[in-house]
N, CA, C and O atoms as a Tripos MOL2 file, in Angstrom:
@<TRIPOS>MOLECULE
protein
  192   191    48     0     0
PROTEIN
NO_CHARGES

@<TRIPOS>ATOM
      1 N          35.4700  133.6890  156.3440 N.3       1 UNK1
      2 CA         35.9780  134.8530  157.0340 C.3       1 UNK1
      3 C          37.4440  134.6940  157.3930 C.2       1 UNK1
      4 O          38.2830  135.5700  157.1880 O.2       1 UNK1
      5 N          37.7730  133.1270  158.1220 N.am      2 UNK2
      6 CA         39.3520  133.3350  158.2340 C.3       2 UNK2
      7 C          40.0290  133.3870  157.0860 C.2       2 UNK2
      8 O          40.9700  134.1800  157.0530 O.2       2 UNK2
      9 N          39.8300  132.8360  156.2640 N.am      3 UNK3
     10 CA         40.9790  133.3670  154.6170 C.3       3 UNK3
     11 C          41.2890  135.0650  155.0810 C.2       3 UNK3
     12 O          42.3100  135.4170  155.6710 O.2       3 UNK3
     13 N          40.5310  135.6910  154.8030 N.am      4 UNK4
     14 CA         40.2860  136.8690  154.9700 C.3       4 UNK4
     15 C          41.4790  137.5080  155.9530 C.2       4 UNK4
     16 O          41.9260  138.6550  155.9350 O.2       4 UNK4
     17 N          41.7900  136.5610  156.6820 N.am      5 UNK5
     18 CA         42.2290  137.2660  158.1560 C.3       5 UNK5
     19 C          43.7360  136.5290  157.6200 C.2       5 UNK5
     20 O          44.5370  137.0270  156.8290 O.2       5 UNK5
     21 N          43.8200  135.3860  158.2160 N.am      6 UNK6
     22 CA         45.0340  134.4090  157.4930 C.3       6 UNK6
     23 C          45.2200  134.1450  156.4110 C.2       6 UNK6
     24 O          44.1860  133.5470  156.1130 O.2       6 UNK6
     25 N          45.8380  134.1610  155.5500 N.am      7 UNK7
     26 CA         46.1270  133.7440  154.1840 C.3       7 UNK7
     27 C          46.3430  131.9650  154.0080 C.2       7 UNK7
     28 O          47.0650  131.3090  154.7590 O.2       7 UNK7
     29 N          45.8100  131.5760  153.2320 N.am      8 UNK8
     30 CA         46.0280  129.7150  153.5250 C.3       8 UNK8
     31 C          47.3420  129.4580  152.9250 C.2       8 UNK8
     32 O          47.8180  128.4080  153.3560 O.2       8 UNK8
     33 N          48.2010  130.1560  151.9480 N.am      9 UNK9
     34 CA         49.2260  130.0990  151.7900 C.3       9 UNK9
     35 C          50.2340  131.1290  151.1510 C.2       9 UNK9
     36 O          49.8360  132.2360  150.7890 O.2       9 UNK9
     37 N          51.3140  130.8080  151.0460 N.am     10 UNK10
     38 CA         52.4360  132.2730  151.2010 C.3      10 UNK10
     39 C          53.6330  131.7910  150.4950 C.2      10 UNK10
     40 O          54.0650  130.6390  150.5480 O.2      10 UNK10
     41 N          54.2420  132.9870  149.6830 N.am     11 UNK11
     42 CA         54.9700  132.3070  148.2140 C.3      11 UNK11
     43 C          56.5420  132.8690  149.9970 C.2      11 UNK11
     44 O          56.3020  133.3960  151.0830 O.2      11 UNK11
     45 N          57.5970  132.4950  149.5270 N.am     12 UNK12
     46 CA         58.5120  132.9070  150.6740 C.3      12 UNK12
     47 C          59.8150  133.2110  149.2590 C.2      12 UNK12
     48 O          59.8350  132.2360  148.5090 O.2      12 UNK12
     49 N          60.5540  134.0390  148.9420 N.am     13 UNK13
     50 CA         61.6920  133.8150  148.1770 C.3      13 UNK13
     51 C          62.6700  133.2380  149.1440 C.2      13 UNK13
     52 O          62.6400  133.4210  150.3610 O.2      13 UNK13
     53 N          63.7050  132.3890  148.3610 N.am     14 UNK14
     54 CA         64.8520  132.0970  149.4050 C.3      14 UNK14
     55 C          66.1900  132.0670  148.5750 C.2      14 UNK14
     56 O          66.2000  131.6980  147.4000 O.2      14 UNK14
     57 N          67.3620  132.4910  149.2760 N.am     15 UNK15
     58 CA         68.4240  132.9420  148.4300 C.3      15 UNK15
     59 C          69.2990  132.0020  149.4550 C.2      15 UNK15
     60 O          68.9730  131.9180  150.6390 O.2      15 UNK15
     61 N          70.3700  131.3400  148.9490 N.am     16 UNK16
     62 CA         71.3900  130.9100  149.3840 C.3      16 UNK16
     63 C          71.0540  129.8100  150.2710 C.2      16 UNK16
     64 O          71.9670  129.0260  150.5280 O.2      16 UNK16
     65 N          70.0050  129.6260  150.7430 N.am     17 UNK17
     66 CA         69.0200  127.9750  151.6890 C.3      17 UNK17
     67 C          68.5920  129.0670  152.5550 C.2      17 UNK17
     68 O          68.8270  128.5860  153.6640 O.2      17 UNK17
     69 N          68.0900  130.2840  152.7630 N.am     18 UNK18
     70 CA         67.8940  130.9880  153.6460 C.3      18 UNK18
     71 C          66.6980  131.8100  153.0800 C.2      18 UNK18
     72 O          66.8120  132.4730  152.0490 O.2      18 UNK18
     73 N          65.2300  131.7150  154.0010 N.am     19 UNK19
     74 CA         64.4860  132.4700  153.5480 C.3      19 UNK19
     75 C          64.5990  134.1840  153.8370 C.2      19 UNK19
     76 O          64.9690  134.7960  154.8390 O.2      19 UNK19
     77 N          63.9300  134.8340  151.9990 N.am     20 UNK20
     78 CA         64.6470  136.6310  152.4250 C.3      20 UNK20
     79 C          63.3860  137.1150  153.1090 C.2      20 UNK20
     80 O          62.2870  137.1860  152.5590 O.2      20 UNK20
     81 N          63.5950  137.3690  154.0930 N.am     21 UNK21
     82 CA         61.9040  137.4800  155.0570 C.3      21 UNK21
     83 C          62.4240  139.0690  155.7330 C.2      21 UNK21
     84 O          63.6450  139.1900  155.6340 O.2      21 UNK21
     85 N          61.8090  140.1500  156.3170 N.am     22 UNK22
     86 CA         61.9820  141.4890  156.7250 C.3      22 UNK22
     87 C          62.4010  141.3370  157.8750 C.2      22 UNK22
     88 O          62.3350  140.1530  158.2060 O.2      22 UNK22
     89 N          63.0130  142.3320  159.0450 N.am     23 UNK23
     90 CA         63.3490  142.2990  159.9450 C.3      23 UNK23
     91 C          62.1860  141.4370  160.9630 C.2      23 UNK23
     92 O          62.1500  140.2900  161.4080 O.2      23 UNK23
     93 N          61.5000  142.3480  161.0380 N.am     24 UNK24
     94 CA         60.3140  141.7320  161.6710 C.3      24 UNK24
     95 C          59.1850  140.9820  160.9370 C.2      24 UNK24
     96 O          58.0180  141.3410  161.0990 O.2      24 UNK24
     97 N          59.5250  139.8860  160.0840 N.am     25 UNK25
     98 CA         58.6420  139.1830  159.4230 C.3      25 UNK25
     99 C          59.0760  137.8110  159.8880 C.2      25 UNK25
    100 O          60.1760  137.5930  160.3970 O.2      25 UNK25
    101 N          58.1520  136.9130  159.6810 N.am     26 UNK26
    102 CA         58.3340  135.5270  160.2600 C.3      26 UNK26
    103 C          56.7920  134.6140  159.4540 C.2      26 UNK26
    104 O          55.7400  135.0950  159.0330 O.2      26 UNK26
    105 N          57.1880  133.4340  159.4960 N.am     27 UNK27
    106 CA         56.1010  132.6100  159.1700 C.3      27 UNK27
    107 C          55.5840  131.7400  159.9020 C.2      27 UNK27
    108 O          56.2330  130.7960  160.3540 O.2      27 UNK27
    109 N          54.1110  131.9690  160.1670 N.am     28 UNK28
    110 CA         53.7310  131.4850  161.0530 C.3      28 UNK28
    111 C          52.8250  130.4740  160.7520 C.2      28 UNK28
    112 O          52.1800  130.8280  159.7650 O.2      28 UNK28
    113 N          52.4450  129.2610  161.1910 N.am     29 UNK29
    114 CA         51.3730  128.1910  160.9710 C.3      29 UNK29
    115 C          49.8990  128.0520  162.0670 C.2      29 UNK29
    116 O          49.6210  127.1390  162.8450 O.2      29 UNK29
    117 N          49.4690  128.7760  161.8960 N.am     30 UNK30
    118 CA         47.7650  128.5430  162.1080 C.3      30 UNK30
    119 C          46.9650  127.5470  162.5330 C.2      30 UNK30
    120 O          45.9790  127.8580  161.8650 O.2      30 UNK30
    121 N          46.6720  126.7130  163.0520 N.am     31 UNK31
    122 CA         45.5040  125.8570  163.0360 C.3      31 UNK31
    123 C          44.3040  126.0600  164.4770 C.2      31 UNK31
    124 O          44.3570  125.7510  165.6670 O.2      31 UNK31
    125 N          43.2920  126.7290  163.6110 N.am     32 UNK32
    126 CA         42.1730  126.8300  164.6600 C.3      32 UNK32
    127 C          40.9280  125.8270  164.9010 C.2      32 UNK32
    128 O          39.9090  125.8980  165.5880 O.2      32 UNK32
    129 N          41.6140  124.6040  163.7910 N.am     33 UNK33
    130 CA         40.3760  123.3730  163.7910 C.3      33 UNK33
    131 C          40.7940  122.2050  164.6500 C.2      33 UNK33
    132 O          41.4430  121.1890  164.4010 O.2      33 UNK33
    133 N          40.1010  122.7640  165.9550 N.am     34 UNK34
    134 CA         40.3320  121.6210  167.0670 C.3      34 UNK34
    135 C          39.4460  120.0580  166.5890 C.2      34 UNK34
    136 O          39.5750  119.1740  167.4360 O.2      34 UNK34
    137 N          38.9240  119.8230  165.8300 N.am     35 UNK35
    138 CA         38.5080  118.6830  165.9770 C.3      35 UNK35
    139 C          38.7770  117.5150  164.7620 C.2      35 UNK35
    140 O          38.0750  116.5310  164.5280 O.2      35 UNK35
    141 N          40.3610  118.0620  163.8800 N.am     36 UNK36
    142 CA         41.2540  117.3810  163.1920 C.3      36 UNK36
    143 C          42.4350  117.1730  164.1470 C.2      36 UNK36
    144 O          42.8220  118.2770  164.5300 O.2      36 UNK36
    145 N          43.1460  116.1790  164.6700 N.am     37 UNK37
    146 CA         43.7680  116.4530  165.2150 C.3      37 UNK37
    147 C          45.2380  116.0830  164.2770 C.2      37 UNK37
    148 O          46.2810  116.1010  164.9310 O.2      37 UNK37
    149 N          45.3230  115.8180  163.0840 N.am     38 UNK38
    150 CA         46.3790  115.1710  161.9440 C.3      38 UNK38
    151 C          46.4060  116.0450  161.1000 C.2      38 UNK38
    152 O          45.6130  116.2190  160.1740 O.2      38 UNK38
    153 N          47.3610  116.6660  161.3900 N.am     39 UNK39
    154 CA         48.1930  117.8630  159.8930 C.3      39 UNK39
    155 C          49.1060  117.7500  159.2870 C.2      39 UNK39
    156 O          50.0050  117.0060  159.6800 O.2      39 UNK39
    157 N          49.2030  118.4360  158.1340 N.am     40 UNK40
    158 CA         50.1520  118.0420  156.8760 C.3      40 UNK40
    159 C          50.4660  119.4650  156.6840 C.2      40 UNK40
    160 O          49.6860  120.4170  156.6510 O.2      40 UNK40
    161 N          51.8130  119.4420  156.5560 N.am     41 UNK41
    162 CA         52.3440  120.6970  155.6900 C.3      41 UNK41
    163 C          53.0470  120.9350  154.0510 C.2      41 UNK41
    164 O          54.1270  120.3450  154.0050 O.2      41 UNK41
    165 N          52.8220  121.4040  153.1610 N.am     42 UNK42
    166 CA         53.1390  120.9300  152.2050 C.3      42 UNK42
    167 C          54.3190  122.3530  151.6340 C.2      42 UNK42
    168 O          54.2530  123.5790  151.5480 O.2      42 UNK42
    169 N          55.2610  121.3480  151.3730 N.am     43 UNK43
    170 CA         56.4840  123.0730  151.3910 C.3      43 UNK43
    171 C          57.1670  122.5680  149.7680 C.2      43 UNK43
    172 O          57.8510  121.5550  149.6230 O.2      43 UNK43
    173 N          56.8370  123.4240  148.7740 N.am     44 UNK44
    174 CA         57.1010  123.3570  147.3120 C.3      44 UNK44
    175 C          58.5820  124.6130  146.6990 C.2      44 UNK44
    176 O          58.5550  125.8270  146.4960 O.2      44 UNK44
    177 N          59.7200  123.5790  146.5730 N.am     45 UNK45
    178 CA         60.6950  124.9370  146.3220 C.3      45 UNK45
    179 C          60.7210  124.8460  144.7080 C.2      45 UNK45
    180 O          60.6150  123.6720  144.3550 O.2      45 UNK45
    181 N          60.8600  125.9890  143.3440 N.am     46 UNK46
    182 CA         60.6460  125.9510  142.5770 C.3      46 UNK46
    183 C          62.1620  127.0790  142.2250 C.2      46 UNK46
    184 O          62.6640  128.0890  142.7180 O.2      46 UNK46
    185 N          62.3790  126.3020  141.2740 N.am     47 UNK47
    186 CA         63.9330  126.8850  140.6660 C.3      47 UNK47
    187 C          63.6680  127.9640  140.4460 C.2      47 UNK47
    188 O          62.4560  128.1430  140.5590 O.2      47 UNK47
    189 N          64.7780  129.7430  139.8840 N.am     48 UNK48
    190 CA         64.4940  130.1070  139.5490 C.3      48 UNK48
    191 C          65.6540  131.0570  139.4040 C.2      48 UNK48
    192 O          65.5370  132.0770  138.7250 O.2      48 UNK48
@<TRIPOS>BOND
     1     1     2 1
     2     2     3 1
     3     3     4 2
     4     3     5 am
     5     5     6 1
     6     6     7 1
     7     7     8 2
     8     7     9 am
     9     9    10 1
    10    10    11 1
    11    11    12 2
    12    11    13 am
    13    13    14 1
    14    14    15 1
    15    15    16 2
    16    15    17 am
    17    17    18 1
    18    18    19 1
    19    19    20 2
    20    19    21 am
    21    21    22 1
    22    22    23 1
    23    23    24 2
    24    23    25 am
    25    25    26 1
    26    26    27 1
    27    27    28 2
    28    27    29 am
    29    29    30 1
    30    30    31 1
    31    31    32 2
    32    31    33 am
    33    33    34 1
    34    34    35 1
    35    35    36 2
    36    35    37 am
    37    37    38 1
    38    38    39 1
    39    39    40 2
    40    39    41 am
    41    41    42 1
    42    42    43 1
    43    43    44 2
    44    43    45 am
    45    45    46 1
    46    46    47 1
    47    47    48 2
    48    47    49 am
    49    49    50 1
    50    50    51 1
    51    51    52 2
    52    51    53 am
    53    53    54 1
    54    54    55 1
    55    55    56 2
    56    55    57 am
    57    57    58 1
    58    58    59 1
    59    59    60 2
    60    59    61 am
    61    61    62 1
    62    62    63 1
    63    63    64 2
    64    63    65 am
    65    65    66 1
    66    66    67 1
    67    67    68 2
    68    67    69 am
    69    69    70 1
    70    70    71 1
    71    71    72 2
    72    71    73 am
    73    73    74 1
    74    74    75 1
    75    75    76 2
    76    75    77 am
    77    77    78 1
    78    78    79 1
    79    79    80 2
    80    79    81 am
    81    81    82 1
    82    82    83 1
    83    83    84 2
    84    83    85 am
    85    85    86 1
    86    86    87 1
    87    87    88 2
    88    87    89 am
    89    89    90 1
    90    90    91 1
    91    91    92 2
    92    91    93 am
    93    93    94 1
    94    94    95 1
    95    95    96 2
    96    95    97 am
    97    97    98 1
    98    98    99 1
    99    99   100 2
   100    99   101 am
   101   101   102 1
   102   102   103 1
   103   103   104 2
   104   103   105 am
   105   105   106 1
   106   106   107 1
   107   107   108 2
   108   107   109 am
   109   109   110 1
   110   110   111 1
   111   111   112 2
   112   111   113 am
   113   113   114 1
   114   114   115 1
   115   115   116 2
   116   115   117 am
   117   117   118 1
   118   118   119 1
   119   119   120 2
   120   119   121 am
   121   121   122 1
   122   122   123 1
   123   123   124 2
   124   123   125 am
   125   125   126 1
   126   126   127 1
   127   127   128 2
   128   127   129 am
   129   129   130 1
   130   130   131 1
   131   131   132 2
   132   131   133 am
   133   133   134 1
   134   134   135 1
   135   135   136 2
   136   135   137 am
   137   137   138 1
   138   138   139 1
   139   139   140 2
   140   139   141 am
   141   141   142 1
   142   142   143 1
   143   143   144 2
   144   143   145 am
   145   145   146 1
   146   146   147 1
   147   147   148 2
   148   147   149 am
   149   149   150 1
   150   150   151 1
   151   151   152 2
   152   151   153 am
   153   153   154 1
   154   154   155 1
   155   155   156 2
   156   155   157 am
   157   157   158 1
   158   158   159 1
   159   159   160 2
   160   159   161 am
   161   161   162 1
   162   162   163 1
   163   163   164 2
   164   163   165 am
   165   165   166 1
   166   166   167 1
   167   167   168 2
   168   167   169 am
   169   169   170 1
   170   170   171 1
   171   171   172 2
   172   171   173 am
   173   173   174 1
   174   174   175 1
   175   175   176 2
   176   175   177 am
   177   177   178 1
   178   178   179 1
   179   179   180 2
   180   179   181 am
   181   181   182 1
   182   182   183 1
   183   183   184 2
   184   183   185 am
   185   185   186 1
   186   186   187 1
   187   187   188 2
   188   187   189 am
   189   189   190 1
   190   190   191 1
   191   191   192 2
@<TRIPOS>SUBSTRUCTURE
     1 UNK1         2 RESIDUE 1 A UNK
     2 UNK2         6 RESIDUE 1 A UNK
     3 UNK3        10 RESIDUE 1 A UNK
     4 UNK4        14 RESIDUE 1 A UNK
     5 UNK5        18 RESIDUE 1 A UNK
     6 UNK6        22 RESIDUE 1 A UNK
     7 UNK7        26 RESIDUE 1 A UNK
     8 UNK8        30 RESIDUE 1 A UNK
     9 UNK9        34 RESIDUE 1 A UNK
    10 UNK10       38 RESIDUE 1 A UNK
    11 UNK11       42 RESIDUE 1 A UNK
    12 UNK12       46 RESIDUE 1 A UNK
    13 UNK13       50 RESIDUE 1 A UNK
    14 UNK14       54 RESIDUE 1 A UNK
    15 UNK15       58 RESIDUE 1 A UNK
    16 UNK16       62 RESIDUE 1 A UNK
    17 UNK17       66 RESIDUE 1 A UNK
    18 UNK18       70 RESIDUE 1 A UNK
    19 UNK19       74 RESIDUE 1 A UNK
    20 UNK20       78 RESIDUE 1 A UNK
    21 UNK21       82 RESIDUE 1 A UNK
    22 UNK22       86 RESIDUE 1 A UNK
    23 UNK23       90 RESIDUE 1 A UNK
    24 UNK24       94 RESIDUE 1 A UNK
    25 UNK25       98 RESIDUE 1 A UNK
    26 UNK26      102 RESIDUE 1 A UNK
    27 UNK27      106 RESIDUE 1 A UNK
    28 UNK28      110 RESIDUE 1 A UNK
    29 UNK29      114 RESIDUE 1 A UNK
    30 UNK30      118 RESIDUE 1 A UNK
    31 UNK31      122 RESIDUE 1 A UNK
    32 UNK32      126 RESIDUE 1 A UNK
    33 UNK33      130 RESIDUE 1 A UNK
    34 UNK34      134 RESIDUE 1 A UNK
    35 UNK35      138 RESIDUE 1 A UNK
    36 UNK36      142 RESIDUE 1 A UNK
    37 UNK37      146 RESIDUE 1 A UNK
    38 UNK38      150 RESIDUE 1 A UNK
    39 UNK39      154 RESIDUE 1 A UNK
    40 UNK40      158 RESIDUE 1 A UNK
    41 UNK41      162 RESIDUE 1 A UNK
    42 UNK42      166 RESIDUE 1 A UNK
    43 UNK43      170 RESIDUE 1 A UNK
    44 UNK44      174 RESIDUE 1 A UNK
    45 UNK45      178 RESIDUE 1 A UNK
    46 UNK46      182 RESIDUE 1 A UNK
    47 UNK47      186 RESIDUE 1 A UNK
    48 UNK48      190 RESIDUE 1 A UNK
């Protein structure tokens, strides 16, 4: 059901070292699993 709600991940374009995100858009990180307490983020930039 949370996929559904949150997306597990999100493509971002970025121009110049700056992500192109909307006025009111932002990225946000999630975690509702209290009983991991060790997270990893994994951030992939791809030429283009």
């Amino acid at each position: 059901m949370l996929p559904g709600l949150v997306s597990p991940s999100v493509s971002v374009p970025v121009a110049d070292g700056a992500p192109l995100l909307g006025t009111w858009q932002s990225v946000v990180l999630v975690d509702l699993n209290r009983d991991n307490p060790h997270r990893s983020v994994r951030l992939s930039f791809l030429r283009g």
